[in-house]
N, C-alpha and C positions, 0 to 999 in steps of 0.2 A: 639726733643721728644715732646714740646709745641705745634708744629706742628701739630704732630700725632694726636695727641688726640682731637685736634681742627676738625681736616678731619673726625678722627671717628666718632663728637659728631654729624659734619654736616651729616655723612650719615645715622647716624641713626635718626637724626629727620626730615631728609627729608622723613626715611622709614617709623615712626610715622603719617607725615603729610598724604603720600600716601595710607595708610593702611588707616585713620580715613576719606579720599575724596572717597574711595570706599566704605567705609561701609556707608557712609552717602548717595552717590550718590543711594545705594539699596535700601534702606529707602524711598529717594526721590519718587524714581520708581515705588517703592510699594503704597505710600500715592499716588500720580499721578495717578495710574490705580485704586486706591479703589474710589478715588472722582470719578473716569468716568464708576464707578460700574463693573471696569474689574475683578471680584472677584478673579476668576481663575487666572488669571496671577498678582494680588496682593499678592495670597497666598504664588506664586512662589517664589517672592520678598523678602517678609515677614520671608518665611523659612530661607533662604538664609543670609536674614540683624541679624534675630537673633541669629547664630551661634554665629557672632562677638561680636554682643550687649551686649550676656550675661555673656563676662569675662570681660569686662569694662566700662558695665553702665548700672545698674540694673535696673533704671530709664526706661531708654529707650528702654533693653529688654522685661520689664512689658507693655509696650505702646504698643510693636510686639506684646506679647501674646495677649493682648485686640483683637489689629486689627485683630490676625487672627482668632481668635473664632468669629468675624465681619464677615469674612469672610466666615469662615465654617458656619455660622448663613445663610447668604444668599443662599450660597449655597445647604441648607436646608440638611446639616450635622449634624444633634442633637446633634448627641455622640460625634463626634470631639468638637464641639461648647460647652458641656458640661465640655471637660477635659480641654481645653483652657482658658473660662472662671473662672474655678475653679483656675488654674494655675496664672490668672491674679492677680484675688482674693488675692490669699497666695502671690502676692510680693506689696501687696500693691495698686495694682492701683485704683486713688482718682478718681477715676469717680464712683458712687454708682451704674448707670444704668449698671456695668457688672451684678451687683448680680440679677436685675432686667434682666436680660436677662437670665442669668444660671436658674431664676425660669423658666422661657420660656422653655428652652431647656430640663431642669426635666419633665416639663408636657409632653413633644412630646415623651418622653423616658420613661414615665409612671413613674413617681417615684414622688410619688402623695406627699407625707408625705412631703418629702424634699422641694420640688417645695413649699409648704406653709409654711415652714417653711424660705424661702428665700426672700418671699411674705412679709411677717412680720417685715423682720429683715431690707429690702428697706424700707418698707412704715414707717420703726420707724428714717430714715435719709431722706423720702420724702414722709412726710403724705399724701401731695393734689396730689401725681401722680395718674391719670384714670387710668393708666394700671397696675397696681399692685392691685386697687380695684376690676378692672373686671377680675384679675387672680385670685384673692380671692373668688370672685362670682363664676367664673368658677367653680373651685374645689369644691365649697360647691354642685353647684345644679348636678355634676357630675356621683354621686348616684344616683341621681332624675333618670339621661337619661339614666344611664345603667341599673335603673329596670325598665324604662317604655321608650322601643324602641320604633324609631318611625313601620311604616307600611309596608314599604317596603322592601324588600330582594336584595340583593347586594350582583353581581358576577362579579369575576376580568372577563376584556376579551381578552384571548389569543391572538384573532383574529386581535388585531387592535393595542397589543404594542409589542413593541421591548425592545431590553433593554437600549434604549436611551430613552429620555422625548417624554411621549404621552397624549396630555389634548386641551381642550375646543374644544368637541364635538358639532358638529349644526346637523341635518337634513338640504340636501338641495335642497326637492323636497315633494312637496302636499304629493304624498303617502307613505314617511317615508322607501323610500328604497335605499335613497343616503345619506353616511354620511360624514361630510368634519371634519376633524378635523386638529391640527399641530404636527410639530414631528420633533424633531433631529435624526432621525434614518441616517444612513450611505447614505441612497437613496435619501436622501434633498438636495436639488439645492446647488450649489453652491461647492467653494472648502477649503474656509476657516473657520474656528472653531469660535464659538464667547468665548470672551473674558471673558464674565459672567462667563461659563457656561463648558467652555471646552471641549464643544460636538458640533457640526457643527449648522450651524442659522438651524433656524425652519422655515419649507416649509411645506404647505397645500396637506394633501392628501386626497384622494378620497376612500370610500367603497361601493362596488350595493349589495344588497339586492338580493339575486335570488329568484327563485319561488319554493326550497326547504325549503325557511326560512334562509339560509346559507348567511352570508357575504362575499365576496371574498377579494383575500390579495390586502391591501391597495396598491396605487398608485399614485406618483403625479399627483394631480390635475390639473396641465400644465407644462411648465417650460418655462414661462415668457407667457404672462406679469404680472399675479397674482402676482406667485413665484419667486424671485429674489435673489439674492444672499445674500440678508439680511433677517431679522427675518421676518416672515408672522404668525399671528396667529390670535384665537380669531373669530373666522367665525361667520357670521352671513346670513338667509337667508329670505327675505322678503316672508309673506303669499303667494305667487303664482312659490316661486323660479326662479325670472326674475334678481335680483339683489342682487350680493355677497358682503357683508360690511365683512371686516376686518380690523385687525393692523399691521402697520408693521412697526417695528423700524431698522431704518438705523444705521449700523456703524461705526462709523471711529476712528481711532486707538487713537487721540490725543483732541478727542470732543466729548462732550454729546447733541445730537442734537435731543432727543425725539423722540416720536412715532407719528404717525397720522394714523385717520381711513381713508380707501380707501373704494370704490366702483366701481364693475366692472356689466356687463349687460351682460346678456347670449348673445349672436350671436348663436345660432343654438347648436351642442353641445360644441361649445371656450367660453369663456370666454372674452368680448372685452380689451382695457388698461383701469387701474383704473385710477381715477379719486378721487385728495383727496376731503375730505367734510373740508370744513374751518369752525371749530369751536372753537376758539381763536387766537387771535392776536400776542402772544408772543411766540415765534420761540422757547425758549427752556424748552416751558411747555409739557409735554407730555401726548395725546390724546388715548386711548383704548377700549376697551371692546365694540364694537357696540351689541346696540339690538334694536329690532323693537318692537314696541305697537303693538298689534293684527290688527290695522287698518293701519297702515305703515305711518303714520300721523307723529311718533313722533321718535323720535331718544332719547336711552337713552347711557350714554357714560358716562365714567371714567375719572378724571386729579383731579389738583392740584389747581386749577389757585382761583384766589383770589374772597372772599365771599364765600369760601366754610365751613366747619366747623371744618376740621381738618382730617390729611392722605388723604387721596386719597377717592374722596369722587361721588357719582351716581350722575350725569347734565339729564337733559332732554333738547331738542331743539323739536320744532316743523314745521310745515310746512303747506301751506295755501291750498295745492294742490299736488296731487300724481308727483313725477320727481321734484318738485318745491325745493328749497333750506331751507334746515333746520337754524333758525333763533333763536333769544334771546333766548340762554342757561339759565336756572335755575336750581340751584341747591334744590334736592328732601324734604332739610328739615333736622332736627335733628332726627324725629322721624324714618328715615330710615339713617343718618348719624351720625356716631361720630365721637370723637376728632381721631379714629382708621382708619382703610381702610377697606373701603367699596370697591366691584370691584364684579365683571364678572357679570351684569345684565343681565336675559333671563325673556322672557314670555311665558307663557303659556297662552295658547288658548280660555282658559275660563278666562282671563286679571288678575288672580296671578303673580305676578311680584319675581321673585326668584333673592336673590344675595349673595355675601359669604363676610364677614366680620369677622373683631380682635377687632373689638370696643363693637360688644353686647357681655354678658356673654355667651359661649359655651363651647365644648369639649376641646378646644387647637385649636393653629391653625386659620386659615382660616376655618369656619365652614357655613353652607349654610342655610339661613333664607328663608322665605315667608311673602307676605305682598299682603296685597288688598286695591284696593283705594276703600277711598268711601268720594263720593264728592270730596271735593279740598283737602281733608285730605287721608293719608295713617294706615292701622289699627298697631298697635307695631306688630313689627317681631315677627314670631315664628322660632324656632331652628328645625331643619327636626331632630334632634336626629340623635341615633346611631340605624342602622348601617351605613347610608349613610353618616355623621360624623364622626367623628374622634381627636383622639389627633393630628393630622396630619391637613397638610390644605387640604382643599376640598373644589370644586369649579369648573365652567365651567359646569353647567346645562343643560340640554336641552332636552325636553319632544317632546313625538309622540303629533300630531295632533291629539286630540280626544281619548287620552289614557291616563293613568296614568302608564307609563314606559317610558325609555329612557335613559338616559347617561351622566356619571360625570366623573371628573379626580380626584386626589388625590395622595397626595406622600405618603400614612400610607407603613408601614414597613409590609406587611404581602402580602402572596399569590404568594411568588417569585418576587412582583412586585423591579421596582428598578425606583427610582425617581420618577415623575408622572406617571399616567398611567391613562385608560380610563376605567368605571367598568359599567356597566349596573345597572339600578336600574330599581323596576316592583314591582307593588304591586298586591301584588296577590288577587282575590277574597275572600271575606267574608263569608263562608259557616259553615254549624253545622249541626251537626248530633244530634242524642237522641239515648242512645240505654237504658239496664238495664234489671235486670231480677229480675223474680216474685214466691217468695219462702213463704211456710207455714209459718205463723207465728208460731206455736209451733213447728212444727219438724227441722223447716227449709228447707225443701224439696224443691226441684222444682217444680212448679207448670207447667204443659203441657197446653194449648188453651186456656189461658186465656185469655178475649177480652180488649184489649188497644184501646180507642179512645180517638185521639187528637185532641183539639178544640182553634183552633186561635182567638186572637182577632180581626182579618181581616177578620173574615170570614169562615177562612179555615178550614177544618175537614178531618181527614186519620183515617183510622183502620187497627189494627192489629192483630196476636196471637201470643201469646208465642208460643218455639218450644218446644219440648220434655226435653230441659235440662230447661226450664221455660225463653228463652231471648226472647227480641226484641227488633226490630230496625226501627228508618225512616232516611232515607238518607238529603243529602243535597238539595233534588228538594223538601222535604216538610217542613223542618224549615227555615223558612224564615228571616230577618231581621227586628228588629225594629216590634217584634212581641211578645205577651204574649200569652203561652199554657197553659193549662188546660189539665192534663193527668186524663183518668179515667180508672180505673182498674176493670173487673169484672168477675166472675166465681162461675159454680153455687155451691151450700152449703160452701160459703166464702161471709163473708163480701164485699163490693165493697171497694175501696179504691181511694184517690185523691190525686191531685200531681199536682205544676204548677213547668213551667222554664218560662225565659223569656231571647228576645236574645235583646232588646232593649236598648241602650246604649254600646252596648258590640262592639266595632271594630275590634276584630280579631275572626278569627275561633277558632272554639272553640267545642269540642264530649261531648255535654253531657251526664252524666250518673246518672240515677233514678232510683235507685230499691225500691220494694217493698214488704212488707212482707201484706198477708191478710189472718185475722183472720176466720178460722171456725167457722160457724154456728154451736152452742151447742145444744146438742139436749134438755140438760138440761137446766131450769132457772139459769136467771142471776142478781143477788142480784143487786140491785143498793144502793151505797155506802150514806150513808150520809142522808137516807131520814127518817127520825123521828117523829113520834108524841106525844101529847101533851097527858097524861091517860087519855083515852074514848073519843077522840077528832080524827077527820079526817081532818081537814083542813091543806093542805098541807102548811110549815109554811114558809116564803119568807124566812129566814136564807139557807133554804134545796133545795130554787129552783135552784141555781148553779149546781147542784149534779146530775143535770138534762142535763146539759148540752151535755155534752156525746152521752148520749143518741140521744139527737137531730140531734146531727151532724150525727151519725151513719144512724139515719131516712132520713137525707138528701141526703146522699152518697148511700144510699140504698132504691130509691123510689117506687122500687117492692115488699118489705116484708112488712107483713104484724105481726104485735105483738102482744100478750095479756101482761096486766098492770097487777101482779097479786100481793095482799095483805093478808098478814096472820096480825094474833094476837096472843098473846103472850094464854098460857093456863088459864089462870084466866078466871071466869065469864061465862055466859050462851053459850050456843051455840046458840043460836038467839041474841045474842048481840050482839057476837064477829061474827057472818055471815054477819049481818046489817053494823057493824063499819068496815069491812075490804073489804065490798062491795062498801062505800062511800070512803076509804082511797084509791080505788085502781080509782075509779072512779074519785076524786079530780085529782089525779095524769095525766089523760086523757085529764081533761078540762085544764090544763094548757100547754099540749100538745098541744091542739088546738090552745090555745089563740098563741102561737110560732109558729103559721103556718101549725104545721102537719094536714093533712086532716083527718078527724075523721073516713074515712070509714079504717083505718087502722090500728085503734087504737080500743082494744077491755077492757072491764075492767072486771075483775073477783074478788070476794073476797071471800078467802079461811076458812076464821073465824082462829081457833086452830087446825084446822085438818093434818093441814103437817107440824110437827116440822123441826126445818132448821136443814139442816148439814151439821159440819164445813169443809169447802172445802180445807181452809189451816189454819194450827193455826196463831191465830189471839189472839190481846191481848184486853182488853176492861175494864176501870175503874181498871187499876193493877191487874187483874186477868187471866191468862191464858186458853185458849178454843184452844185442841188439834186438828189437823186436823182427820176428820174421826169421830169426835163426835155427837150424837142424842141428838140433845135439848129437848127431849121428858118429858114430866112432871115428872116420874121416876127420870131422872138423876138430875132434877134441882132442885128433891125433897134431893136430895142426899149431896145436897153440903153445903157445913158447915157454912156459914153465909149469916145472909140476903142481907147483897149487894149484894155477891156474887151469890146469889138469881136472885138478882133485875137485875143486868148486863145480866145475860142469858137470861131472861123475854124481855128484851132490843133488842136482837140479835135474837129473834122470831118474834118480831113485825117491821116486812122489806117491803118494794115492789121488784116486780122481773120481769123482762120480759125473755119472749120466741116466737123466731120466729114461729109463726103459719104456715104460708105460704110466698115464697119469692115471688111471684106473686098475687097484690091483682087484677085480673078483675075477679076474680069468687067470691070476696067474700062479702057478704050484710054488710050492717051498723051492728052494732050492736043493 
């Protein structure tokens, strides 16, 4: 029986041993393909090792969860990367950078609030990490870019993705009607899957431009010697399209043996064998992103290799002579590198240097800067914003020659896209229009042919009419940019009226609209408010020349009418006093006209003496005492009122200035 139990105990912890040599051997296989960045077939592993892990070592199932939210991270899985990490999280795992990654993964999945709050709760277990600062940054200035997008308009393009990976677009011909880009789609060389990625290597394809405007469906680009059975991407095409730089990183199942840039030479319409560019000496650094300086001078390019500043970081190499060999790599500097990844540099034609980076604050993601050299120095990145950003990475540039349009990749979640893909960006022109319409000021009516002219500070001058219901319009051939107008409104028995816009500073299009209301010419006089004098005095008193202002301006806006200045006097005292005193008061009032510019042949003075009591046009209140609308100031009534202020206030509101348009046309009319 001692026996027995000896043989049982052997078989089962033989079956113990064999159980814990297989779960450990998955494990192994897993960590082995995650260091040789086999994500895809780490995950495999991963799934696989954690079944076991998780009912006999909590430890080490929490380790799986990390790695494969790692996993699903590269593999630019958000939402997976999110429940995994979260997952890691709840069992514990003592690495803090999961929570610093779950923040990562909240931003790509928009969950703004949480994301900083995960932000906080890292940086309060690792104050000095950059990357949880510039995820703090991020999300603050994230408002910033979603109310002030950048310029350009962004649309996914059918035409040129699949539903496998399609990114880093080049033109690769002068007239912008070749486009080379790379692709896992089903039609890419080769017969095996990569390991990353789980979708077939990435081979270069080809799009022509026809003379509809129309793309045609992509095509490999050759199939060999560019395109080979391993990854090709990243294109790039020197000023004249005689020479194709790309990357292409080699596979093999058991080693990580980097990328390097190639170059191939058109032969007529093939492609000749590439040819690597040796730009580092250590075999397992990895070499990317080629782009050309507008003069073909300078090679700029991606890696790791030591003296850089941190991630993956922009090299330059130059060259003494066109074909000649690109030589002492430098790295571009802090001010376009961080402790982050810098990657996919392109130029533009006019020498802006674009590249997409996780080190400056942006959207999320991979996000796509601009920079301009000047002198030996480079100016700080600016963020191209949203829409061509995203909480997503973005990246893979490349603009028309002599245009501002052209083509990016991005993985964002929208547009039926599925993993990268390729979008068209295009900024569209700057135009404005004016339009607005021109209504009575008392009735509110529409005003029918009333003349609108606009006058530019460039120069330029258009005329209009209102239509029948009182609008009008100038299109975008007559408001210009970086212009200041002067609207002037006029019609006849109306007031003129003024009006400016300005489109100066302003970078997007933009309809303006100006209406205006313009007042009738009264047949009656018009009191002017505020002008008073001193008993038996005419000098018009500086307190009251404000009161004037109005006036003037009306006189300015309206340099055809012609007005009489007319002054009464209160009923007290002679009637050759009061004709003398309201002939000088109405007169004062003229020469200070003058002195403000207006021409005097426009200006007429008359004084009335007591002969034309006012009447009250709307009740109006005046020293506490009420003056109904429709009342005769006439010596009778003021005789009537019951005390002497009340006296004196009426006496007050007789002795006024008034104008009346004489004539809206003065060439017929003498001085006075």
């Amino acid at each position: 029986m001692k026996k027995f139990f000896i043989l049982l105990l052997s078989f089962f912890l033989l079956f113990i041993s064999s159980e814990s040599y297989s779960q450990n051997r998955r494990t192994l296989r897993a960590d082995a393909a995650f260091e040789l960045k086999q994500y895809n077939t780490a995950l495999e592993h991963y799934q696989k090792a954690y079944n076991k892990a998780r009912r006999k070592d909590k430890v080490e199932a929490t380790r799986i969860l990390f790695q494969t939210a790692m996993c699903y991270r590269y593999l630019n899985d958000s939402r997976r990367a999110e429940l995994f990490f979260k997952r890691a999280i709840r069992g514990r795992y003592p690495d803090s950078k999961a929570i610093l990654y779950l923040a990562e993964a909240l931003v790509q999945n928009e969950k703004f609030e949480d994301a900083l709050e995960q932000y906080n709760l890292y940086l309060e277990k690792e104050p000095d990490d950059w990357q949880a600062k510039v995820g703090i940054q991020s999300l603050q200035k994230r408002e910033f870019f979603e109310e002030n997008p950048g310029l350009y308009e962004v649309n996914f393009e059918r035409n040129f993705n699949s539903r496998n990976n399609d990114f880093t677009p080049a033109f690769g011909d002068v007239r912008n009607s070749i486009l080379i880009f790379a692709s896992s789609r089903d039609e890419a060389l080769g017969s095996k899957n990569d390991l990353w990625t789980g979708q077939k290597h990435t081979s270069l394809f080809v799009s022509f431009l026809d003379r509809q405007g129309e793309w045609s469906k992509p095509t490999l680009l050759d199939e060999g010697p560019v395109n080979t059975e391993f990854n090709e991407g990243a294109p790039a095409i020197n000023t004249v399209g005689t020479e194709l730089y790309f990357t292409r990183c080699q596979s093999i199942p058991d080693a990580d043996i980097g990328c390097r840039i190639y170059v191939s030479d058109r032969k007529g319409a093939d492609w000749a064998d590439p040819r690597e560019i040796n730009l580092v000496t250590d075999s397992t650094l990895s070499v990317g992103h080629p782009a050309l300086s507008p003069d073909d001078m300078s090679l700029y390019f991606v890696t790791e290799m030591e003296g850089g500043i941190g991630g993956k970081d922009i090299w330059v190499a130059e060259r003494e002579s066109p074909g000649g060999e690109f030589l002492n790599p430098r790295n571009l500097g802090e001010i376009i590198n961080t402790p982050g990844d810098e990657m996919f540099p392109h130029f533009k034609d006019d020498g802006t240097l674009y590249f997409s980076s996780n080190g400056h604050p942006g959207l999320g993601g991979l996000d796509i800067f601009f920079t301009r050299q000047d002198g030996n120095s480079w100016s700080d990145p600016e963020n191209l914003s949203t829409p061509v950003n995203s909480v997503a990475d973005d990246f893979g540039i490349t603009f028309r020659k002599g245009a501002n349009s052209g083509f990016f990749s991005s993985n964002r979640k929208e547009r039926g896209a599925r993993g990268d893909a390729i979008y068209s960006l295009y900024l569209a022109p700057v135009e404005f229009t004016l339009q607005g319409t021109v209504r009575n000021d008392s009735t509110k009516t529409a005003i029918a042919q009333a003349q609108i002219q606009l006058i530019g500070s460039d120069g330029s001058f258009a005329e209009t009419q209102t239509s029948e219901t009182g609008e009008y319009y100038f299109d975008n051939n007559i408001i210009r940019q970086n212009t200041n107008y002067e609207i002037l409104v006029s019609k006849e028995k109306y007031f003129n009226a003024r009006g400016q816009e300005t489109t100066v500073d302003i970078v997007r299009s933009r309809d303006f609209v100006y209406d205006f209301y313009l007042m009738p010419i009264p047949e009656k006089p018009i009191a002017l408010p505020e002008i008073l004098y001193e008993f038996g005095r005419w000098e018009l008193l500086t307190q009251y020349q404000d009161s004037l202002n109005g006036l003037i301006t009306t006189l300015e806006e309206n340099p055809e009418i012609v007005i009489e200045l007319a002054s009464h006097t209160d009923s007290r005292g002679s009637v050759e006093v009061n004709d003398t005193l309201s002939q000088k008061r109405a007169q004062s009032v003229v020469d200070y006209l003058i002195e403000r510019g207006i021409d005097s042949s426009r200006l007429v003075a008359k004084g009335y003496g007591k002969t034309i009591p006012r009447i009250i046009e709307k009740t109006i209140e005046r020293q506490g005492f009420v003056f109904e609308e429709g009342t005769i100031l006439n010596e009778g009534y003021i005789n009537s009122l019951p005390s002497e202020e009340h006296r004196d206030a009426a006496h007050q509101l007789n002795r006024r200035t008034e104008f009346r348009v004489l004539m809206e046309d003065d060439d017929d009319v003498d001085d006075p």
